[in-house]
PDB file with one MODEL, atoms N, CA, C and O in Angstrom:
MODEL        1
ATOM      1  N   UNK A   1     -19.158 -16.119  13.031  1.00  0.00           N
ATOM      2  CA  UNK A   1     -18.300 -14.993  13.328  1.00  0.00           C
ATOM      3  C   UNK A   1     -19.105 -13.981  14.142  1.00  0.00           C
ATOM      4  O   UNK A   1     -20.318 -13.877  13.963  1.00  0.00           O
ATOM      5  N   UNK A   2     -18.433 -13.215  15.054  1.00  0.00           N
ATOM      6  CA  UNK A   2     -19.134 -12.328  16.169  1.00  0.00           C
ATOM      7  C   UNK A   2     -19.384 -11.027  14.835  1.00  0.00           C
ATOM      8  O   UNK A   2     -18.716 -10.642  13.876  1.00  0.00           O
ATOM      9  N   UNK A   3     -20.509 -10.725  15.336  1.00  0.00           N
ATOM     10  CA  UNK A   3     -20.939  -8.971  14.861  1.00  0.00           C
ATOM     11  C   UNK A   3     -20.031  -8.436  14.781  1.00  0.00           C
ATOM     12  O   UNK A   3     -19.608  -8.108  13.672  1.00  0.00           O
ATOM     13  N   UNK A   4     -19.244  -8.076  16.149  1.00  0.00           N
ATOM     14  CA  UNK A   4     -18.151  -7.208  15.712  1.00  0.00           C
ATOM     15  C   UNK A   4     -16.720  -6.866  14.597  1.00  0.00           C
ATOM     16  O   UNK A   4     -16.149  -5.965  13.984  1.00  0.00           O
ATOM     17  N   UNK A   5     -16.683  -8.620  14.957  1.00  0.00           N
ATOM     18  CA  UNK A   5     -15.368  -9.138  13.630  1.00  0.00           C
ATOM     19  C   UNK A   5     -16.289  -8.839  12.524  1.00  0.00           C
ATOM     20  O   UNK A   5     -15.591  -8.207  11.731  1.00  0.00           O
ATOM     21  N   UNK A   6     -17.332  -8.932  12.092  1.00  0.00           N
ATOM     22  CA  UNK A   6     -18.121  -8.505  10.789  1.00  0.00           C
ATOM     23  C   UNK A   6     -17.619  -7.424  10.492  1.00  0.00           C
ATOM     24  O   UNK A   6     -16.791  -7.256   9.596  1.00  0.00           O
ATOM     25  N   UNK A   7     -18.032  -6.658  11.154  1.00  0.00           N
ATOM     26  CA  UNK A   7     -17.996  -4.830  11.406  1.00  0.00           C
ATOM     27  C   UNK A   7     -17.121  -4.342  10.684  1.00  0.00           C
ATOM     28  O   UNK A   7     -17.042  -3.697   9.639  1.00  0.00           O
ATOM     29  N   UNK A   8     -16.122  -5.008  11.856  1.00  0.00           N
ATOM     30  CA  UNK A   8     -14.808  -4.566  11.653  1.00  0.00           C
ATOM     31  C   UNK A   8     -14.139  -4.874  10.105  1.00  0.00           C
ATOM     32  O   UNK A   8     -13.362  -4.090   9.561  1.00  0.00           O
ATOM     33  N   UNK A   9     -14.631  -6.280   9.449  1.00  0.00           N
ATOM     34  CA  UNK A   9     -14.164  -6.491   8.544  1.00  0.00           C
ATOM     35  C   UNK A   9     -14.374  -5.887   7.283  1.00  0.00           C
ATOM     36  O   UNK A   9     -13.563  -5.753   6.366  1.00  0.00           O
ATOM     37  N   UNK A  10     -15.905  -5.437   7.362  1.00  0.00           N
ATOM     38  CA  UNK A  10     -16.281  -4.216   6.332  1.00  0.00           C
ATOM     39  C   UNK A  10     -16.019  -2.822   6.625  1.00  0.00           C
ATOM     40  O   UNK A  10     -16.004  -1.968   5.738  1.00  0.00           O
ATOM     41  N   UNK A  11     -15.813  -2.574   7.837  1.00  0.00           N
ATOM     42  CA  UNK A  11     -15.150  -1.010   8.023  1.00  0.00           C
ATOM     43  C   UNK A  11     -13.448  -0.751   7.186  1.00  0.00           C
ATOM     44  O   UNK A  11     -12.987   0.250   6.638  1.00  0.00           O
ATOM     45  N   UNK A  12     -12.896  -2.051   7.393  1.00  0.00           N
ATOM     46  CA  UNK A  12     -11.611  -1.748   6.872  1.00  0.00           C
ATOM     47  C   UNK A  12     -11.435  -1.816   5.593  1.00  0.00           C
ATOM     48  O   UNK A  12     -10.444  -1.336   5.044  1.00  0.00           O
ATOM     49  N   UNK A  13     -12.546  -2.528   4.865  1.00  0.00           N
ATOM     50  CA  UNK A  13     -12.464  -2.078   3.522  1.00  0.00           C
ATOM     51  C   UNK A  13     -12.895  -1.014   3.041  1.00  0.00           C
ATOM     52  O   UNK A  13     -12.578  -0.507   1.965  1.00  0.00           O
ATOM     53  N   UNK A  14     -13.917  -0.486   4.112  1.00  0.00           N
ATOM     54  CA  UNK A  14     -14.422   1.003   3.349  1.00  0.00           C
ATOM     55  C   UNK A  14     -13.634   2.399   3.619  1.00  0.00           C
ATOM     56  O   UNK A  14     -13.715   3.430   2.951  1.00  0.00           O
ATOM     57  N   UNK A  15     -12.912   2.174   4.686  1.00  0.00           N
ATOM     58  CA  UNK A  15     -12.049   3.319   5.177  1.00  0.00           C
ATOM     59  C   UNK A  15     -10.968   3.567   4.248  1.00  0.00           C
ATOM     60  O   UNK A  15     -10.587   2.728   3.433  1.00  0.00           O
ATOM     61  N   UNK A  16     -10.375   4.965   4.403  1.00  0.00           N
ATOM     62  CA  UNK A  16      -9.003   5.222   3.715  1.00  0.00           C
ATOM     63  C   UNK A  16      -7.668   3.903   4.041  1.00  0.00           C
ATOM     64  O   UNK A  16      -7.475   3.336   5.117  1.00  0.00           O
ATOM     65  N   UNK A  17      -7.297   3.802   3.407  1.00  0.00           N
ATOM     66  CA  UNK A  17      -5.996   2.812   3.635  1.00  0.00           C
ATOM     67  C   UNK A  17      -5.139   3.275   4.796  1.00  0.00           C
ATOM     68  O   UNK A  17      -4.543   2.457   5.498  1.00  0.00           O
ATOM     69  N   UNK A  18      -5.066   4.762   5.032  1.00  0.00           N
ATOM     70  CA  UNK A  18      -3.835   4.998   6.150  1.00  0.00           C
ATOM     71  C   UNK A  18      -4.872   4.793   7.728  1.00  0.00           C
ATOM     72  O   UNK A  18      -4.359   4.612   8.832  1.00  0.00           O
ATOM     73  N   UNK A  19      -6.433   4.879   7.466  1.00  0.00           N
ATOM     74  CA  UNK A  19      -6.871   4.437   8.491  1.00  0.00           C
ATOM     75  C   UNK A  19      -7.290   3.059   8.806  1.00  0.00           C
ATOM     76  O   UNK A  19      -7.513   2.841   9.996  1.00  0.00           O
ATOM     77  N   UNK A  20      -7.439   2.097   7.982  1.00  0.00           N
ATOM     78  CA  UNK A  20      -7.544   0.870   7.966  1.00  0.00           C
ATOM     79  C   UNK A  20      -6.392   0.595   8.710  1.00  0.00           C
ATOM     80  O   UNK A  20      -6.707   0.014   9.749  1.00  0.00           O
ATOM     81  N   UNK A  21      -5.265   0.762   8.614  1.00  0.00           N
ATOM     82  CA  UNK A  21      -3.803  -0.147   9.051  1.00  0.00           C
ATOM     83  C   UNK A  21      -3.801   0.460   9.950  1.00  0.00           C
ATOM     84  O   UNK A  21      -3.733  -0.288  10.925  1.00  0.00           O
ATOM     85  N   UNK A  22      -3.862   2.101  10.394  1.00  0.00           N
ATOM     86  CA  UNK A  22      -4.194   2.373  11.689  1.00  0.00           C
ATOM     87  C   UNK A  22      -4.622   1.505  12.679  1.00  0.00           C
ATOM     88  O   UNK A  22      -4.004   1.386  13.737  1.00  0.00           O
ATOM     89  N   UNK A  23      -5.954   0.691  12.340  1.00  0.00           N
ATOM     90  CA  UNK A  23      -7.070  -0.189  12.844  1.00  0.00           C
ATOM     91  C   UNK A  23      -6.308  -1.263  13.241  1.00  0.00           C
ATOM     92  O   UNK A  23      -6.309  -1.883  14.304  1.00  0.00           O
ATOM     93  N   UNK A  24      -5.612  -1.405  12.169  1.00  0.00           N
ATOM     94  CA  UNK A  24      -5.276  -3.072  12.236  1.00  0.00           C
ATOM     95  C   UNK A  24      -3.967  -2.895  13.442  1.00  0.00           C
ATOM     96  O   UNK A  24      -3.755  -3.798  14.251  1.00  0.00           O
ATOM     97  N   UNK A  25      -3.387  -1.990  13.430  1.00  0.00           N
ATOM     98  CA  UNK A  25      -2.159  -2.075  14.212  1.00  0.00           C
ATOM     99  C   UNK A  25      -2.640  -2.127  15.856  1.00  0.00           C
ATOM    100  O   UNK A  25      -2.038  -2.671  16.781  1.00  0.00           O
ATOM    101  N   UNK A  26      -3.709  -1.501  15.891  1.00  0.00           N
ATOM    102  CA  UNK A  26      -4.664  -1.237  17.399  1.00  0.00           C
ATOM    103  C   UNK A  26      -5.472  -2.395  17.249  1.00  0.00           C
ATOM    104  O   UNK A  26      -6.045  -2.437  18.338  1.00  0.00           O
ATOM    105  N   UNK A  27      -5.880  -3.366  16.580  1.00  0.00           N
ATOM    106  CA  UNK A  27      -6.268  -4.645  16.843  1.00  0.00           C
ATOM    107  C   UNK A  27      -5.499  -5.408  17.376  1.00  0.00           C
ATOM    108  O   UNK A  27      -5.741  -6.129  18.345  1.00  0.00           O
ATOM    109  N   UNK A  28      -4.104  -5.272  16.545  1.00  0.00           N
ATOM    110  CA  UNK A  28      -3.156  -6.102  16.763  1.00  0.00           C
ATOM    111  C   UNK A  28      -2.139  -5.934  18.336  1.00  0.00           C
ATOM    112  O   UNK A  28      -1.648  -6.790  19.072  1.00  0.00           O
ATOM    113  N   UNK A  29      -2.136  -4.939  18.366  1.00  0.00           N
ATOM    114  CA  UNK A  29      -1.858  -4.304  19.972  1.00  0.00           C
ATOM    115  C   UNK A  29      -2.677  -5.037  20.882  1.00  0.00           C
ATOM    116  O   UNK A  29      -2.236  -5.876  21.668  1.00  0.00           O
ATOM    117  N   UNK A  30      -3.826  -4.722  20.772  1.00  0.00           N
ATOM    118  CA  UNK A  30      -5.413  -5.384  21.650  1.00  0.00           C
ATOM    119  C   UNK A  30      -4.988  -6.943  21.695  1.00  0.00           C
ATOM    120  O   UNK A  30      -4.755  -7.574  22.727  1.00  0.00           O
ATOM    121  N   UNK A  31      -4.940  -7.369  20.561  1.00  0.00           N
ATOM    122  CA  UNK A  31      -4.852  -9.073  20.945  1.00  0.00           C
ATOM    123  C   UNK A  31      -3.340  -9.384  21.721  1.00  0.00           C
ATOM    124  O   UNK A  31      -3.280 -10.299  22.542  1.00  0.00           O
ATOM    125  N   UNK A  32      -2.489  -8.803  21.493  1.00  0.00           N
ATOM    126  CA  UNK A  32      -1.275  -9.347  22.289  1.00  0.00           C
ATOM    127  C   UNK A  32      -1.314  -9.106  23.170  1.00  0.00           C
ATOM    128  O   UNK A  32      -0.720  -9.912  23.885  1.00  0.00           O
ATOM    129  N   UNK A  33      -1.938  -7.961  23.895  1.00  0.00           N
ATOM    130  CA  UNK A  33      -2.125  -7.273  25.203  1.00  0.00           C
ATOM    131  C   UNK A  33      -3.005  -8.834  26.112  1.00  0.00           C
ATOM    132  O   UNK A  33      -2.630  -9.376  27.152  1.00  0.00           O
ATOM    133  N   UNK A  34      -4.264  -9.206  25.208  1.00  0.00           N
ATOM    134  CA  UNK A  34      -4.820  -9.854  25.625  1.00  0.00           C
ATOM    135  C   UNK A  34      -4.166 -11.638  25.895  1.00  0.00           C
ATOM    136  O   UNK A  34      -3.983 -12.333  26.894  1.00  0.00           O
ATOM    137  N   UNK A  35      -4.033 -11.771  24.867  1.00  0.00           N
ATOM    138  CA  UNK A  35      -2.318 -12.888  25.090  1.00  0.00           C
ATOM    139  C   UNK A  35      -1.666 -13.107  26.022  1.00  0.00           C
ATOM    140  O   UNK A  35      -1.593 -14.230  26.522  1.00  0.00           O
ATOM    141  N   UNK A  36      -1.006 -12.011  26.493  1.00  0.00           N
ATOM    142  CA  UNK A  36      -0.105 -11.586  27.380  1.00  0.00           C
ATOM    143  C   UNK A  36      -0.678 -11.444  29.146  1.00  0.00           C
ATOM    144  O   UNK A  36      -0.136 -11.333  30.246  1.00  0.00           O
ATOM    145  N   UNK A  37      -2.100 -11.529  28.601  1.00  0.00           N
ATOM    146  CA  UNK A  37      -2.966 -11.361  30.215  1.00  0.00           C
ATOM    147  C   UNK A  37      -2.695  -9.975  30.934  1.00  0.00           C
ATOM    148  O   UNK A  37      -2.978  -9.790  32.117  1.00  0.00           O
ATOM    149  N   UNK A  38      -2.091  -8.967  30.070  1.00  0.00           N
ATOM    150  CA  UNK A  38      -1.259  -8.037  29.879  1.00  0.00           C
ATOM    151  C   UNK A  38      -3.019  -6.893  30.082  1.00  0.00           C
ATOM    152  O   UNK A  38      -3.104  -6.316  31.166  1.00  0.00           O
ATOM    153  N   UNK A  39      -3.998  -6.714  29.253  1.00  0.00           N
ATOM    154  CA  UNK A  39      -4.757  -6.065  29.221  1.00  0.00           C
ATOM    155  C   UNK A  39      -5.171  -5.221  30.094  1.00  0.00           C
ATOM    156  O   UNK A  39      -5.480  -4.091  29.717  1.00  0.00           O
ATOM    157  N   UNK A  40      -5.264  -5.577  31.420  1.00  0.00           N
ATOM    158  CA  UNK A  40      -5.844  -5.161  32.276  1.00  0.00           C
ATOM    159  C   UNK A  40      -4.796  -4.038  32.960  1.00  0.00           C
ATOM    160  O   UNK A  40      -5.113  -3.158  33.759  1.00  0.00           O
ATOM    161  N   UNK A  41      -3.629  -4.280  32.490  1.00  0.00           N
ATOM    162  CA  UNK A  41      -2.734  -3.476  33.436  1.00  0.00           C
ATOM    163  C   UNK A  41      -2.231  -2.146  32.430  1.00  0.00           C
ATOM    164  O   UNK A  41      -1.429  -1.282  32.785  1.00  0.00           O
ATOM    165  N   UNK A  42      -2.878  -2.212  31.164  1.00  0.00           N
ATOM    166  CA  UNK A  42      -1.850  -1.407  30.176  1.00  0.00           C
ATOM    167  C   UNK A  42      -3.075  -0.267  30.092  1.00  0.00           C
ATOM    168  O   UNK A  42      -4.298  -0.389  30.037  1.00  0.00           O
ATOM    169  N   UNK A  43      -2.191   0.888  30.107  1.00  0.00           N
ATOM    170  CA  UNK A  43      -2.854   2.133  30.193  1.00  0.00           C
ATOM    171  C   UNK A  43      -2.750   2.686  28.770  1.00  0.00           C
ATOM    172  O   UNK A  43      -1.886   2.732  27.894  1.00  0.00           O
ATOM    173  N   UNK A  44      -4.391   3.205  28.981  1.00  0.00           N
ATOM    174  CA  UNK A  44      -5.295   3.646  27.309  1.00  0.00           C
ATOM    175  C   UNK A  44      -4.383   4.808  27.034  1.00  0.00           C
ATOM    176  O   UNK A  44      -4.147   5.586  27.958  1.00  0.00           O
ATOM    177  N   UNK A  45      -3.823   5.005  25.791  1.00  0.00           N
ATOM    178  CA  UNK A  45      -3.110   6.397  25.367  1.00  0.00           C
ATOM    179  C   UNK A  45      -3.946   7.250  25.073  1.00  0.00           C
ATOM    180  O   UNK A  45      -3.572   8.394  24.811  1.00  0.00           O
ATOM    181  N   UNK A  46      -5.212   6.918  25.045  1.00  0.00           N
ATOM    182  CA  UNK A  46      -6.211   7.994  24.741  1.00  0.00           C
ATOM    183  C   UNK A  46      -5.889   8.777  26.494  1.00  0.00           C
ATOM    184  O   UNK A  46      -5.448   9.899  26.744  1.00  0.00           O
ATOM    185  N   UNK A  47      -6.235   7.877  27.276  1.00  0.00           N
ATOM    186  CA  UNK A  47      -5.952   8.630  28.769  1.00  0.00           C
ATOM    187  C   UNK A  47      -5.173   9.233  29.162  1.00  0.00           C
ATOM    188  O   UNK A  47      -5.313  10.133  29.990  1.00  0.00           O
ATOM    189  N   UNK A  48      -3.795   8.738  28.465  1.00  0.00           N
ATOM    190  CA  UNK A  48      -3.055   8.949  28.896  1.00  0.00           C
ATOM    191  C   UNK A  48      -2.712  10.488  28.312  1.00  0.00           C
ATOM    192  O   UNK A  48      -2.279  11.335  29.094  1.00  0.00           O
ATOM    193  N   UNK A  49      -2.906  10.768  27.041  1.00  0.00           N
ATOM    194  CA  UNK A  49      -3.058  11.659  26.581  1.00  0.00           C
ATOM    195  C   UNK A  49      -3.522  13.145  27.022  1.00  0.00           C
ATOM    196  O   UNK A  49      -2.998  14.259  27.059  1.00  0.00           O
ATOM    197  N   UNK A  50      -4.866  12.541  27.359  1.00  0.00           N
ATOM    198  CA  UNK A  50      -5.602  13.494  28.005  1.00  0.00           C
ATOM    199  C   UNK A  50      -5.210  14.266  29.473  1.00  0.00           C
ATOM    200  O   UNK A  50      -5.360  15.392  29.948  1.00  0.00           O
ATOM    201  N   UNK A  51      -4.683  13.114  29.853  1.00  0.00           N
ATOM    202  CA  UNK A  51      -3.858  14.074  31.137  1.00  0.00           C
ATOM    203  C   UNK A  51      -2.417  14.650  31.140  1.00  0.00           C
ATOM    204  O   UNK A  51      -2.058  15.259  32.148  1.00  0.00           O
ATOM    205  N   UNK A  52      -1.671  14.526  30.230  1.00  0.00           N
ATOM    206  CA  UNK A  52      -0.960  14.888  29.747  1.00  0.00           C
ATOM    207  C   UNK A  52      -1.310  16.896  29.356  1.00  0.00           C
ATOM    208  O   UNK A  52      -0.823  17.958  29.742  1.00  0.00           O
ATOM    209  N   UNK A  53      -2.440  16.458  28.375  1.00  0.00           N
ATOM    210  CA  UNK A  53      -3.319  17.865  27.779  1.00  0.00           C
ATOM    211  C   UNK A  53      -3.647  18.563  29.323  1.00  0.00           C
ATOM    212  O   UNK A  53      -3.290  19.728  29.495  1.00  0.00           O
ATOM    213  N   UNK A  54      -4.075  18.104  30.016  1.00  0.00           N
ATOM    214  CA  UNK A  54      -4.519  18.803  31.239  1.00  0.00           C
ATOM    215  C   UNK A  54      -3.285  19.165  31.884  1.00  0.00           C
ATOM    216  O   UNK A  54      -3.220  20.377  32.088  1.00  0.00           O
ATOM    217  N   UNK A  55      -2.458  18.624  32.204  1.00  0.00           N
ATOM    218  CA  UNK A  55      -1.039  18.787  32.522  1.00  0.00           C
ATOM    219  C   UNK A  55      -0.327  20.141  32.181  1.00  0.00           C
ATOM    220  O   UNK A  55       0.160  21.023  32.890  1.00  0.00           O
ATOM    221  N   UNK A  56      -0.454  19.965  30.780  1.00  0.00           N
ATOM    222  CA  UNK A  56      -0.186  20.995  29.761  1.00  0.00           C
ATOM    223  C   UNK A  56      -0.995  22.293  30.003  1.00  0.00           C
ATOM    224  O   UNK A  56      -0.512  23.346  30.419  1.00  0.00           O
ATOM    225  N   UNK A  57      -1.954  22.132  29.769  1.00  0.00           N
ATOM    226  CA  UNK A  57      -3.176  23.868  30.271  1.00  0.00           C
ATOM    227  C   UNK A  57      -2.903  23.828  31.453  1.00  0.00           C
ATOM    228  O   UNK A  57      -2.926  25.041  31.663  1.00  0.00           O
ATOM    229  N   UNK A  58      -2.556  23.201  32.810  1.00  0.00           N
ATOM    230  CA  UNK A  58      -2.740  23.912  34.041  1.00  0.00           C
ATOM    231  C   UNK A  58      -1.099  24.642  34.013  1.00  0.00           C
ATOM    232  O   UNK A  58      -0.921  25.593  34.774  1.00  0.00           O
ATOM    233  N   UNK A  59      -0.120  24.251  33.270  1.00  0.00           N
ATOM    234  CA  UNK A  59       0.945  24.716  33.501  1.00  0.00           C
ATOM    235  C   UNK A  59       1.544  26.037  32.598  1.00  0.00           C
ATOM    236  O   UNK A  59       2.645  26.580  32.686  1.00  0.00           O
ATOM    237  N   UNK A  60       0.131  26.415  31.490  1.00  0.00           N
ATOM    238  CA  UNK A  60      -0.070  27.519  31.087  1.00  0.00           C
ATOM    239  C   UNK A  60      -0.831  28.338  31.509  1.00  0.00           C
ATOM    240  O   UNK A  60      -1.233  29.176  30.703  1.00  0.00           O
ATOM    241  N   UNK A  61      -1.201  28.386  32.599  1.00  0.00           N
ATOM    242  CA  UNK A  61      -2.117  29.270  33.330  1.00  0.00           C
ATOM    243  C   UNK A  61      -1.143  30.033  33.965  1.00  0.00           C
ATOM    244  O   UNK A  61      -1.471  30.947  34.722  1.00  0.00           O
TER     245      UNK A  61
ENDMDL
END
């Protein structure tokens, strides 16, 4: 098994339960994306977020 699947597999037992399934739902996103050959084209909500936030402060100025 890769390091990371390790990791991952003891992080989710040590975390709170509402963040574990958090995890798992963004794993599970990740692999279908990857499935789908889909990955490369799907935009990070962290990014997306963030410009959104910037969006937001320049239009409160």
């Amino acid at each position: 098994m890769e390091a990371i699947a390790e990791t991952l597999e003891t992080r989710l037992h040590e975390w709170e339960p509402e963040t574990s399934q958090r995890v798992r739902a963004l794993v599970a996103e990740i692999i279908a994306l990857a499935d789908d050959g889909a990955l490369d084209l799907a935009r990070s909500r962290v990014v997306e977020q963030e410009v959104l936030d910037i969006l937001d402060a320049s239009a409160s100025r």
